[in-house]
N, C-alpha and C positions, 0 to 999 in steps of 0.2 A: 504494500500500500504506500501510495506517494501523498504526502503533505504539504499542504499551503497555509499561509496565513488568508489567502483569497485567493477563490475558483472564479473565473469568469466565462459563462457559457454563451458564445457568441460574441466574433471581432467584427460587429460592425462598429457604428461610431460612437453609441455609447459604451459598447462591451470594451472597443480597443480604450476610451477615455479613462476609464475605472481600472484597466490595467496598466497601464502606461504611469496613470498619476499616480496608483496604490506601490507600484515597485518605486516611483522617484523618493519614496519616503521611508523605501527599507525593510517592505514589507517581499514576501514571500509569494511568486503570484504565478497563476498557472491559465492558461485559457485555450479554448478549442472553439472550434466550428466543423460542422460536416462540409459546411460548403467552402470552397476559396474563401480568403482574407481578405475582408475589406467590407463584406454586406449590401445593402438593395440599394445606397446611393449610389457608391463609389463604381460600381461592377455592374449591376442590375436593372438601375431605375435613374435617378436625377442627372447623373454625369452623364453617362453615354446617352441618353434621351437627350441632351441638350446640343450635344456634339450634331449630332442626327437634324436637328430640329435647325440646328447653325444653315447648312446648306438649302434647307425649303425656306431659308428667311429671304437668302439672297432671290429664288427663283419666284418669290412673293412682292417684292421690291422691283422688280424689275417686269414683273407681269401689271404690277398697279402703276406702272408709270409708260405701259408702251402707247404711242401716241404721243406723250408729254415730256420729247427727248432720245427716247428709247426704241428701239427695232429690233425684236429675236430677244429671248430668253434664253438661260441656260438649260439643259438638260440634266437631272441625276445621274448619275454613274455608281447604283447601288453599291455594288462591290469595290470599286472604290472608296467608297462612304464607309462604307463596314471595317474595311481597313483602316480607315482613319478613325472609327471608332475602337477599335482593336490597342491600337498605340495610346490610347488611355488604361485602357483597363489589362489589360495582358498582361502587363510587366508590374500592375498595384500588390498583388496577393504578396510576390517573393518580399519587397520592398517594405509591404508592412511585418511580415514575418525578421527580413532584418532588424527592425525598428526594433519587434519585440527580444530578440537573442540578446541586440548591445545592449539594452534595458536590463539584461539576465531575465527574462521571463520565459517559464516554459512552454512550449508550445503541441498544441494538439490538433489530430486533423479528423477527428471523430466525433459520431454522435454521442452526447451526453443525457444518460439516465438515471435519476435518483433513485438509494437503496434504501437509504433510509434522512436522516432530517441536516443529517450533512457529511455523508457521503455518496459518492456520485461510481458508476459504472460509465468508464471511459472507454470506447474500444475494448480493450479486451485487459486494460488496465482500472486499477479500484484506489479511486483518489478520493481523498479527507481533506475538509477543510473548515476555517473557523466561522470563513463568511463565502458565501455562495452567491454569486450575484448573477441576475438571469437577462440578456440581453440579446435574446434570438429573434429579436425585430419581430415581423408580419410575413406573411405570406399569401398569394392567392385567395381566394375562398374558393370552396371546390365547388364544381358548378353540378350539382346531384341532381339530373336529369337522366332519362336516358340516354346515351351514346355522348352525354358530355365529357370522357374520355377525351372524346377526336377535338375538342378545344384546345387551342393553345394558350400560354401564359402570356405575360406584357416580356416574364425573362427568354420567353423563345422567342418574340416578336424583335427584340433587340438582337438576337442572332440570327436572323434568318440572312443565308446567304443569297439568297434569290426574292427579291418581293413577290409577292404573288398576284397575280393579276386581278383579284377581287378578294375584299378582307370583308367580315361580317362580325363588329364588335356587339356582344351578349351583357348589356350594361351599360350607361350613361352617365358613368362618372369619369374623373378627370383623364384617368387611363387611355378612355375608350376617345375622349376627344382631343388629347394632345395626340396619340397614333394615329387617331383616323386623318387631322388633317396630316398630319406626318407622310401617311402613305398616298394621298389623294393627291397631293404635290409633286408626288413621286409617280404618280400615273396609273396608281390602281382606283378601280371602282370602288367604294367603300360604302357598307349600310350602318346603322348604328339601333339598335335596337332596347329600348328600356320600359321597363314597366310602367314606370310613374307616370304622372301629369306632366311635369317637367323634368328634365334632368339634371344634374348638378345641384339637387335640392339641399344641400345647405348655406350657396350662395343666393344673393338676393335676386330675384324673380327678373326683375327689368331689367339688370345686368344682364342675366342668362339669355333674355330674350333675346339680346345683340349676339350673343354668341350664335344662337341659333341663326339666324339670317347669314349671318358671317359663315355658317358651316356650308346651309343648303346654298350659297350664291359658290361654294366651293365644288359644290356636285355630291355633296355627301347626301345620302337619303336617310333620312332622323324618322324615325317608327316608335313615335310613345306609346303610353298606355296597352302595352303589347310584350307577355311573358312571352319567353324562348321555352318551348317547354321538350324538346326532342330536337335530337342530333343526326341526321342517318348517313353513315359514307357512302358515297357511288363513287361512280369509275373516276370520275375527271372531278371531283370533288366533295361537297355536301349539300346534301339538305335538311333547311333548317323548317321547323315548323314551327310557330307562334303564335299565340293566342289572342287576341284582341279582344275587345268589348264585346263586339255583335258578333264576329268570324274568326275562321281559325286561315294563317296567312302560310306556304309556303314558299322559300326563299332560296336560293342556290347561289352557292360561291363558291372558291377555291379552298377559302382558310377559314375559318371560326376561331375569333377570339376572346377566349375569358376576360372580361374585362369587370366581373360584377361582384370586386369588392377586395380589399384583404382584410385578414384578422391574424392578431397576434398568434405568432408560434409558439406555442405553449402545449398544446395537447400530446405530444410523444417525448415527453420527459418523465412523465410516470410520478406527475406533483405531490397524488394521494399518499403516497408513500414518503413522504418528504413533509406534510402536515402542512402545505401552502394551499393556500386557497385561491381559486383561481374561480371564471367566469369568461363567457363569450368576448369580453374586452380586455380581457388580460390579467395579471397577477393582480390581486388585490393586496394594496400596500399602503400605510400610511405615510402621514406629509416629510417624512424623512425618505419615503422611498422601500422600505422595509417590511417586508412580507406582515401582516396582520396575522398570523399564523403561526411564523416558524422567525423566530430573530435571529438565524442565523442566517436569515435570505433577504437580499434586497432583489428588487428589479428596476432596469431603467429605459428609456426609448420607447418602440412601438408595443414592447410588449407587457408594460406596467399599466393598468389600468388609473390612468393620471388626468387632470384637466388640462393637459398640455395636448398641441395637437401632434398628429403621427407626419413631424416634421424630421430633416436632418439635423437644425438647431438647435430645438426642442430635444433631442436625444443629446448631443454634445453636453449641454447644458445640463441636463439629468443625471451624466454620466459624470460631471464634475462634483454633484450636490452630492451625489450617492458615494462616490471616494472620500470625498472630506469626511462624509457620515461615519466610515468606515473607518479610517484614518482620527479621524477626532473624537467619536462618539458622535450620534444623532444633535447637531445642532444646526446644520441651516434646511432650511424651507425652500421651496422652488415658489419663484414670483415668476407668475407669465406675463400679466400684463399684456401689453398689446403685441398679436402674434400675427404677422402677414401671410396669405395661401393667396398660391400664384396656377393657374390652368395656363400651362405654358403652352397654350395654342397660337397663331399667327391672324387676327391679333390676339395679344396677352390678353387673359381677364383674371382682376388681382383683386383681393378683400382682406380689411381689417378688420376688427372692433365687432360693433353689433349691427345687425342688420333692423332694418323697419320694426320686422316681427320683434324682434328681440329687446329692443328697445318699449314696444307696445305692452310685452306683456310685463315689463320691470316697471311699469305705467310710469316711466321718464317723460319732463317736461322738454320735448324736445322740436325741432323743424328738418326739415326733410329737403335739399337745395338738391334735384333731378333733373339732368340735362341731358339731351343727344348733342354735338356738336362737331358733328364733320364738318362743318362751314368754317371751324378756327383755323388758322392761320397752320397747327403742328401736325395738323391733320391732312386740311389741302394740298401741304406744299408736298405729301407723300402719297396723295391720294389715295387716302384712307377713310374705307365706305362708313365705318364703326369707329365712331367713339363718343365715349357715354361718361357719367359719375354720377354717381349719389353719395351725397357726404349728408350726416347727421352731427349738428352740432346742439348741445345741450343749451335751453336759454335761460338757465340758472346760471350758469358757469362759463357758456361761451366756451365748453371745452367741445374737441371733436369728439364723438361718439362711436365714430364707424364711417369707413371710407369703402368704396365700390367702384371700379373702374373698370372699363375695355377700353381697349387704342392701343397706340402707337407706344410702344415701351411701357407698357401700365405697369407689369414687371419691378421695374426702376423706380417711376414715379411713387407706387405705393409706400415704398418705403422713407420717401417726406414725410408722410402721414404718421406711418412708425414712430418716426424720428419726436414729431411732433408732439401725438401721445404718450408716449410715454416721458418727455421731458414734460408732460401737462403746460404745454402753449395755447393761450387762446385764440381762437380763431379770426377775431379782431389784433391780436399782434401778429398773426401770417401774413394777413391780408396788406398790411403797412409794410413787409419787409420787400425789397428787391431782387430779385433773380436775373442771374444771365438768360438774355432773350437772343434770338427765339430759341427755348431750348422747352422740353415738355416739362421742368420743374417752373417753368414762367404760369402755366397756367395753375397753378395751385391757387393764386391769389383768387383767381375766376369761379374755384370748384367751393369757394367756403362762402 
């Protein structure tokens, strides 16, 4: 049996932060993953997705401006694109596992399962430790239909060497519409299929609405209120079938993509045996991070059931409060505060703070400032069909409440708003300050 002063199960960015900080302080520290090193930003999801997403900016730019300058677009070169995603993430795994040797931390390339409340079955190794900290991110949800097998993941959609000539995303969240426009720019046919009334339902409604118009003027075909509820492979592809309101709908395409939803990886650690308590959202822990269960276990990132959202910050940050916890005894708290989510679609649609509803039902005394304005100046000169904001400022305080954006870098912009909130500026001292023009932080003074 091998001993730690701390096990860390899972190098993504919170698991590698709690080991990385727990050994610079002297501590004893061991950590494994089944999968490559590095987790769903670095390897799987936000980086290579962004890489991917770089090259449909340029042939987005140059499609919205032909006529006004411009003649012939560029074409993708998939597999060129691949490779240049490849040169991110290929060479991460060896580089963090460097990190963690010169650190002396020990390293594991296996799955981790609990024997008892702290000890772990590692591969074919049985390790002990004082504190057990559980930072296996999210995964997929499994799409339990028939033949939802033949779906793919968002992590095989990142590798596919060949795009496929028609993609069918099974869900309508950010997944399904950062790849859809992803692969639409790239030249396949793309459906998007979601149950709900709207999709992207925990961003604000009017917001979304630009999105949608923005999707279908892309050629994507958006099918709400409409379950996926069977998969069937044929020769040259799939068919899908789906249920609607009044009719049952079938659909045929090349690829099916899971696109509907992840949740914490937690269920094949064998928690019960370890006396942690878990749930559909993940380890249940208190405000120190620390199993409610078992004190010898913290969890931190996608897979702690936290009011933090399932960001990469949000984990880093987690991953700091939880080592010091460890390291110091339980004394700091996680402040979220104001937390920006970005739909990094073309254009970006970006949200802080609280939306309408949310503000409605905290019965806040607040104003609603909702605008579409392609006519402005940062929009025209890119001609850009979408762009929108809704800002909530409170008229007690004159503080912001909640920001909403589509357009041109909303991405960017959003995080003025951050900035803003959480230094608590009122919305009357923004509106006074000056900005380099014309650049998109000029219009903030416009949005409050």
């Amino acid at each position: 049996m091998r001993e730690f002063d701390v096990f860390v199960i899972g190098s993504g960015m919170a698991g590698m932060t709690v080991a990385n900080k727990c050994a610079s302080e002297g501590l004893s520290v061991g950590i494994t993953d089944e999968l490559p090193y590095g987790g769903t930003c670095a390897l799987r999801g936000c980086d290579p997705k962004k890489v991917l997403i770089g090259a449909t900016k340029v042939i987005k730019s140059a499609k919205d401006l032909q006529g006004k300058g411009l003649d012939g677009y560029p074409q993708v070169n998939w597999k060129d694109l691949m490779s240049f995603k490849k040169s991110f993430t290929e060479s991460m795994p060896s580089k963090i596992e460097k990190g963690y040797k010169k650190n002396e931390i020990s390293t594991f390339h296996s799955p981790a399962r609990f024997i008892n409340e702290n000890q772990l079955k590692v591969g074919d190794e049985t390790v002990k430790a004082n504190k057990i900290v559980i930072a296996t991110g999210a995964q997929p949800h499994k799409l339990d239909i028939p033949g939802g097998e033949y779906a793919i993941t968002s992590t095989d959609f990142l590798d596919l060497d060949k795009l496929p000539k028609s993609l069918l995303f099974v869900g309508g969240g950010y997944i399904a519409f950062e790849f859809a426009h992803l692969a639409a720019r790239c030249g396949a046919e793309v459906t998007i299929v979601h149950r709900g009334e709207l999709p992207l339902e925990k961003f604000d409604p009017d917001i979304v609405s630009h999105l949608i118009s923005a999707t279908e003027d892309l050629g994507i075909k958006l099918i709400l209120n409409t379950e996926v509820t069977q998969i069937q492979k044929h020769k040259d592809g799939y068919k899908v079938i789906a249920e609607g309101p009044e009719e049952s709908t079938e659909l045929f395409t090349s690829t099916v993509v899971n696109s509907s939803g992840r949740i914490p990886s937690v269920f094949n650690l064998d928690l019960e045996k370890a006396n942690v308590k878990f749930s559909k959202s993940g380890i249940e822990v208190n405000e120190f991070f620390q199993s409610v269960s078992n004190k010898q276990v913290y969890a931190a990132g996608d897979t702690a059931n936290t009011d933090g959202l399932p960001l990469t910050p949000v984990a880093i940050k987690e991953g700091h409060i939880t080592a010091s916890n460890i390291i110091n005894g339980n004394q700091k708290k996680a402040e979220y505060n104001a937390i920006p989510t970005v739909v990094f679609t073309l254009p970006a649609m970006a949200s802080v703070g609280l939306t309408e509803e949310d503000a409605k039902s905290k019965d806040l005394n607040f104003k609603t400032n909702y605008q579409s304005v392609p006519e402005w100046f940062n929009a025209k000169r890119m001609n850009e069909k979408q762009y929108a904001f809704k800002t909530l400022i409170d008229k007690d305080t004159d503080k912001i409440l909640g920001a909403h954006l589509i357009g041109p870098k909303a991405d960017e912009t959003i995080n003025l708003f951050v900035l803003a909130m959480n230094a608590g500026l009122k919305a009357s001292e923004i509106k006074q300050m000056i900005f380099s023009y014309p650049t998109l932080a000029s219009d903030l003074t416009s949005m409050l």
